[in-house]
C-alpha positions in Angstrom: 0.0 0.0 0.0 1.9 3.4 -1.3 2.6 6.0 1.5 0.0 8.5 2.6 -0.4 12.3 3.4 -1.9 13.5 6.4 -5.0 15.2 4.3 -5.0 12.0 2.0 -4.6 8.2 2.8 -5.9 5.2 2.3 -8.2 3.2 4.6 -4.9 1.2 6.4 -2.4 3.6 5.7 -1.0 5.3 8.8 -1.2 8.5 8.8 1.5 11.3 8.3 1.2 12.5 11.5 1.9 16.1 12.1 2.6 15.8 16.0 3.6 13.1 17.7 7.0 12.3 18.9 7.9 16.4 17.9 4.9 17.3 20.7 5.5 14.6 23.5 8.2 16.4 25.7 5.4 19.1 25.6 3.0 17.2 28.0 3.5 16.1 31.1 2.8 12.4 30.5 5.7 9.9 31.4 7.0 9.4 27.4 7.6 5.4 28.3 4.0 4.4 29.0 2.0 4.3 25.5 -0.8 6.3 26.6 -4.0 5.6 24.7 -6.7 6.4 27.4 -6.8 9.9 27.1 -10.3 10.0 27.2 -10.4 8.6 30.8 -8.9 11.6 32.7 -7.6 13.5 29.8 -3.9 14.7 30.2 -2.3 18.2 30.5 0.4 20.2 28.2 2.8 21.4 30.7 2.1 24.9 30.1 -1.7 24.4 31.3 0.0 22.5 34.7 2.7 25.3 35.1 0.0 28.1 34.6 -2.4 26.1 37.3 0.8 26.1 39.7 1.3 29.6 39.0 -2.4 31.1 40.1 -2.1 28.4 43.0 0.8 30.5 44.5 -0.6 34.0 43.5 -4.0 32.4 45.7 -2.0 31.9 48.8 0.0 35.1 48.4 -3.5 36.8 48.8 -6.8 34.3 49.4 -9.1 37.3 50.2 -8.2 38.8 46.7 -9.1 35.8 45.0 -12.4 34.3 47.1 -13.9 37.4 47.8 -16.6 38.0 45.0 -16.3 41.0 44.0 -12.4 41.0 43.5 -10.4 39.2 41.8 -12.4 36.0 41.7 -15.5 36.9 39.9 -13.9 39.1 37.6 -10.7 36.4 36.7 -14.1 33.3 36.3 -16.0 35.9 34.0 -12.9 36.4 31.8 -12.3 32.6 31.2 -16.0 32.0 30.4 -15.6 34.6 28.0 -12.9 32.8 26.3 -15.1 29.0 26.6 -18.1 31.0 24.9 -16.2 31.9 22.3 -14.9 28.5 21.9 -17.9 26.2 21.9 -19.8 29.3 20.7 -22.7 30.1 23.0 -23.7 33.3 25.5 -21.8 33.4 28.7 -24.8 34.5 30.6 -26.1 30.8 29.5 -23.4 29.3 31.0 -21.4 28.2 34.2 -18.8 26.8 35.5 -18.9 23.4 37.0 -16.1 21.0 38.2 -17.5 17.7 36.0 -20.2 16.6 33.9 -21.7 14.5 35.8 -22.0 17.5 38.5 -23.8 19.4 35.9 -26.1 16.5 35.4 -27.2 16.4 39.0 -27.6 19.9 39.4 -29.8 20.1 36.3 -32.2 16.6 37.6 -32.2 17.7 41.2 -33.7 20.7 39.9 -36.8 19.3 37.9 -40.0 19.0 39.1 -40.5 15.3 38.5 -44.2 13.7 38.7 -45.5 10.4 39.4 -45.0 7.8 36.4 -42.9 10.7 34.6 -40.1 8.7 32.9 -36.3 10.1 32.6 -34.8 7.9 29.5 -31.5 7.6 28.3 -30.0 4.9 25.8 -28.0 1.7 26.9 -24.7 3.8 25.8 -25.0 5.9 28.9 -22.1 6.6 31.2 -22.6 4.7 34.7 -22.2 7.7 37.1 -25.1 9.0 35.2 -27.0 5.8 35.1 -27.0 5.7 38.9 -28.6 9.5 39.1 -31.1 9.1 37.0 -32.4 6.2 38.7 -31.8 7.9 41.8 -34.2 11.0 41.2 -36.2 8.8 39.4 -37.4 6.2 42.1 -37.3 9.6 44.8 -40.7 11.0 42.3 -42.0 7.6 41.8 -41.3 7.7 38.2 -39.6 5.8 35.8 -36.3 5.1 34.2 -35.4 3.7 31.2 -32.9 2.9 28.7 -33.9 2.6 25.0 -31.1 -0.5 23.5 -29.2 1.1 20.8 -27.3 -2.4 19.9 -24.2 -3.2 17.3 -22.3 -2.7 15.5 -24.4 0.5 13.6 -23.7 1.7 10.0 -25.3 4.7 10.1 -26.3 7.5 12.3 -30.1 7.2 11.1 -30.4 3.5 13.0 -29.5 5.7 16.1 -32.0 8.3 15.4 -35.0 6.0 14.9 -34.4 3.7 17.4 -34.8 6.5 19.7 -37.8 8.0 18.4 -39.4 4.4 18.7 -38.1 4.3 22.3 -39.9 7.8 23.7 -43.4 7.9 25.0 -45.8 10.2 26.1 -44.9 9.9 29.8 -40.7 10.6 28.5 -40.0 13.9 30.6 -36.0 14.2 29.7 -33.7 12.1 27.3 -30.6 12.1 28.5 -28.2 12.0 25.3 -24.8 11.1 25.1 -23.2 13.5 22.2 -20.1 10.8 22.4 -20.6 7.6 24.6 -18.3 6.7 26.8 -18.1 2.9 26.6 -18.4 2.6 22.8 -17.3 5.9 21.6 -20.1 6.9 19.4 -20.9 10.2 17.8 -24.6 10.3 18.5 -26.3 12.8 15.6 -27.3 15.3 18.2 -28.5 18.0 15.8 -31.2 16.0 15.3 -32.1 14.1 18.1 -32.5 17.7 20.0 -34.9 18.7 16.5 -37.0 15.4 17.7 -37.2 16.2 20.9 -38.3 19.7 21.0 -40.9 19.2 18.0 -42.6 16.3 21.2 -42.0 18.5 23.5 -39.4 16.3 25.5 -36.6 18.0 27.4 -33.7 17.0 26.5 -30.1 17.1 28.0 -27.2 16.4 25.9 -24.1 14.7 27.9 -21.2 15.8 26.1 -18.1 15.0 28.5 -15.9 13.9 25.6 -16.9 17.1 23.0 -15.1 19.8 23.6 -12.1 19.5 21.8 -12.9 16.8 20.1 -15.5 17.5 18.0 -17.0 20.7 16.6 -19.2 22.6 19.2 -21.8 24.9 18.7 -23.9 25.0 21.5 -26.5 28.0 20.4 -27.0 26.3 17.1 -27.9 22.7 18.8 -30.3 24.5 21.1 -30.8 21.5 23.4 -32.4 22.3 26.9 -29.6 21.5 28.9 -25.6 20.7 27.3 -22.9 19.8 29.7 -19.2 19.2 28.4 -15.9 18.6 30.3 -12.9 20.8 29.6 -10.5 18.7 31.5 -10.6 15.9 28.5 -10.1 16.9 25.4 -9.4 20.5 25.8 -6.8 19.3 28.6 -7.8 21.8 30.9 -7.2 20.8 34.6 -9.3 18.1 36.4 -12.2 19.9 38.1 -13.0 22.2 34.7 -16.4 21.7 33.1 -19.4 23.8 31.4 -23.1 23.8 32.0 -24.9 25.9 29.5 -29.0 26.4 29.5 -31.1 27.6 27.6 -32.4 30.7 28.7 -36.2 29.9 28.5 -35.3 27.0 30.5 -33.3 28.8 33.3 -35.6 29.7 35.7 -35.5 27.1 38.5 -31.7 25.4 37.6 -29.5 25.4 40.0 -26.1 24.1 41.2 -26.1 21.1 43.5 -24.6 23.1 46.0 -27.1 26.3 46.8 -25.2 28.6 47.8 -25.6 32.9 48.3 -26.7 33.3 45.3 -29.9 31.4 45.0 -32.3 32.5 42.8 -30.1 35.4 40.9 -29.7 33.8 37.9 -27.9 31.2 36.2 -24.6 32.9 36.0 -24.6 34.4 39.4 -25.9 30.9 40.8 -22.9 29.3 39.4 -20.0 31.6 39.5 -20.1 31.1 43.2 -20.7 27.7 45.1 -18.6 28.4 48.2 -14.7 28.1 48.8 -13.1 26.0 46.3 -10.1 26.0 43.9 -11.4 28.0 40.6 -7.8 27.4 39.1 -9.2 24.5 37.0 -11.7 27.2 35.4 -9.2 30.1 34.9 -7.1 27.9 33.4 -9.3 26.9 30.1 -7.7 29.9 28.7 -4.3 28.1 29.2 -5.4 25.2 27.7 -7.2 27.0 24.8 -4.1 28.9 24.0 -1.8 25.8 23.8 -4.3 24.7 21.0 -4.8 27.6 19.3 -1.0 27.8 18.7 -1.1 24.7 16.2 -4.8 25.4 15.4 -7.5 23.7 17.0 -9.1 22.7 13.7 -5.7 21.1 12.7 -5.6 19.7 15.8 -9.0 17.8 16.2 -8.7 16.3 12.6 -5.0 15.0 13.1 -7.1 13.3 16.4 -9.6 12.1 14.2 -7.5 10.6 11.5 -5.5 8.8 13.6 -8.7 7.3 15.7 -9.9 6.5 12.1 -6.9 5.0 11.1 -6.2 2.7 13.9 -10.1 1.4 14.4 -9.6 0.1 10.4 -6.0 -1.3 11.4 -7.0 -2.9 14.3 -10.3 -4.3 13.0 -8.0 -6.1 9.8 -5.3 -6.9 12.6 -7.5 -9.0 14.6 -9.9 -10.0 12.0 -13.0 -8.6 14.2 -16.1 -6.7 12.8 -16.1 -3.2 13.5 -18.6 -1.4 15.5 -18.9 1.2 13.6 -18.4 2.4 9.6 -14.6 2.0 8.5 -14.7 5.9 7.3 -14.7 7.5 10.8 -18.1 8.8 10.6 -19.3 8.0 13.6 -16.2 8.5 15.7 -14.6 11.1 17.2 -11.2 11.0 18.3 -11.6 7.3 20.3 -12.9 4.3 18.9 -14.0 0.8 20.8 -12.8 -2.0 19.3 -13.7 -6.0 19.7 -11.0 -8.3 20.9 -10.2 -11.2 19.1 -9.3 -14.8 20.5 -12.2 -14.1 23.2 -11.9 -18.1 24.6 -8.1 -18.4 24.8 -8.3 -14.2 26.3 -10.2 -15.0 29.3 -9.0 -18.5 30.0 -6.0 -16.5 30.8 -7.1 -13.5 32.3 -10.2 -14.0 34.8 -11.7 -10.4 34.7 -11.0 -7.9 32.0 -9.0 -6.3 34.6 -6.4 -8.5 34.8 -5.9 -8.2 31.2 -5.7 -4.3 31.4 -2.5 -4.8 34.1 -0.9 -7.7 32.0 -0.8 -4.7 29.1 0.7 -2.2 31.2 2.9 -4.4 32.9 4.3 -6.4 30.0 4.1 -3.5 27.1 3.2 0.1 29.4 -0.2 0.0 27.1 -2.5 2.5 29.2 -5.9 2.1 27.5 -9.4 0.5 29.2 -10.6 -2.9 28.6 -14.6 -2.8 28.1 -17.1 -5.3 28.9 -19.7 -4.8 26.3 -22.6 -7.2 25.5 -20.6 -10.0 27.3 -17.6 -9.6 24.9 -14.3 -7.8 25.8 -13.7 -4.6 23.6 -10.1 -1.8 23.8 -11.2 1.8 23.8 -8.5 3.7 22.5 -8.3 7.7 22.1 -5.8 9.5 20.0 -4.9 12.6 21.0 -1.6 15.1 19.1 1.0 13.1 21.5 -0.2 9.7 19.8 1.6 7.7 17.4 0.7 4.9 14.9 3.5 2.8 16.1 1.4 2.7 19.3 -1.4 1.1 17.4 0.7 -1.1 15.7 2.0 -2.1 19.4 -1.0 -2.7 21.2 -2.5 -4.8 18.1 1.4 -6.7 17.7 1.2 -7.4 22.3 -2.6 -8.9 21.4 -1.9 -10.8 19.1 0.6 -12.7 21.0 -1.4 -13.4 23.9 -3.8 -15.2 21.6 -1.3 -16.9 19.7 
């Protein structure tokens, strides 16, 4: 198979990666571990950790300056969310800060009014923390939840689309949606999911932990009720940096988990202030979007994407497995989940997937999650500017061996 370019290649041609090895001394990942789980906890450019130690020590030098309100604290948090909203391209008064998604979850379903028999669905795709809190407030009303199955592998985004439209019901009161799962790594077609939703009058709330950064974000355009997106993943922010953006007929009544002084003014108020807490993750999305914008964020989310394309297609030939999803990387972001072959001789070795997970890392320093899926073990791997095919190419040679 001749060479390929970076902007042209053929299905299993690695390729031409612009970053890499050239970007890896930038980050402050150990470079001898073959780190393919950034979408886990993300990871950090050592600028974004250096600027977070740096407004650590200007806090300590002054807290008052920083924790009183109307100092330097308000003004620093509405300065960065300036910067997100241009970003991800909404209205800053829409939005606030919050320290994860699945924080931004809870605030927004602790703060519905939920009736007897309502139902709060979600698909089978949908991340476990959030599992657990939507059947939490769910039993607390007496109502219902309820996961529509969304099996695979999928070819197309319109299977996703009217599976879910068969699955609502005139008692569905919110649809949680995952804009990229987290166990299988699907882009779900939000667009127009949120356009069903709204024309039935369903509330929707769009979980999009893995977007920002990732994919293409324009949260005023998608107009879903409620969007929630970490900053720590893909963006590479700090852990404890996330967004929760509402739309503003839906305002009234949202509010953090945490109530705190300023209950009841607004939104923005609401969240800009939950009590004392380290708002160094938040002020430090400029950082992060700065490190980016340096190489070009467009340039740098479809190297991501090319490479997450390229090795689901390698590994998928490799190990002679069916993919999940279309070979052409359009319905993947920057991670793709991929079956595992030699399933019988795999787990007569290894007990739980979790003893295969530490036989990788301890035998080849292959950082990635093994997921149980459907009763079959599946890799998840992420590709993220540090990433090189050769790291593929490892993790499919270790496999392979184990398997014989």
């Amino acid at each position: 198979m001749p060479a390929a370019t970076f902007e042209t290649r053929s299905m299993y041609a690695p390729p031409a990666a612009p970053f890499g090895n050239s970007v890896i001394n930038q980050w402050g990942l150990d470079p001898t571990v073959v780190f393919l789980n950034h979408g886990s906890f993300g990871a950090r450019p050592k600028s974004v950790i250096e600027a977070q130690h740096q407004r650590r020590l200007d806090y300590e030098r002054q807290p008052l300056a920083w924790l009183d309100p109307e100092r330097g604290g308000k003004p620093a948090i509405a300065k960065a969310k300036q910067a997100l909203a241009g970003f991800i391209k909404t209205n800053p008064e829409n939005t606030g800060f919050v320290t994860n998604a699945t924080g931004a979850i809870n605030s927004v379903l602790r703060s519905l009014t939920l009736e007897p028999g309502d139902e709060l669905v979600t698909t089978n795709h949908v991340y476990g923390a959030v599992r657990q809190a939507m059947k939490y407030l769910a039993a607390r009303a007496a109502g219902t939840y309820r996961e529509i199955e969304v099996p695979l592998p999928l070819t197309s985004p319109a299977q996703v689309i009217s599976m879910i439209e068969s699955g609502l019901s005139d008692r569905t009161r919110l649809l949680m949606l995952d804009h990229v799962t987290s166990p299988t790594a699907l882009v779900f077609p939000a667009k127009e999911i949120i356009a069903l939703c709204r024309k039935r009058g369903i509330e929707i709330m769009v979980d999009g932990a893995h977007v920002p950064g990732m994919l293409h974000l324009d949260v005023e355009s998608l107009a879903a009720d409620y969007y929630t997106g970490n900053l720590h993943k893909w963006l590479s922010a700090p852990s404890g940096s996330a967004f929760l953006n509402v739309r503003p007929d839906r305002q009234t009544g949202i509010h953090p988990a945490v109530i705190s002084h300023n209950l009841d003014f607004g939104l923005a108020e609401e969240f800009g202030w939950q009590g004392t807490m380290d708002i160094t993750p938040w002020l430090c999305v400029e950082d992060a979007l700065a490190y980016f914008a340096q190489f070009g964020h467009d340039r740098v989310m479809r190297h991501n994407h090319e490479l997450a394309t390229w090795a689901q297609a390698m590994l998928c030939e490799r190990w002679e497995v069916e993919p999940l999803t279309p070979l052409d990387g359009s319905m993947i972001g920057s991670m793709a989940t991929v079956r595992l072959p030699g399933e019988a001789p795999l787990k007569s070795k290894f007990p739980t997937s979790a003893n295969l997970k530490e036989f990788l890392y301890a035998n080849g320093r292959i950082e990635l999650p093994i997921i149980d899926w459907d009763g079959h073990w599946h890799v998840r791997i992420s590709s993220h500017m540090y990433n090189t095919p050769s790291q593929y190419e490892l993790l499919a040679e270790t496999v392979l061996k184990i398997v014989g």
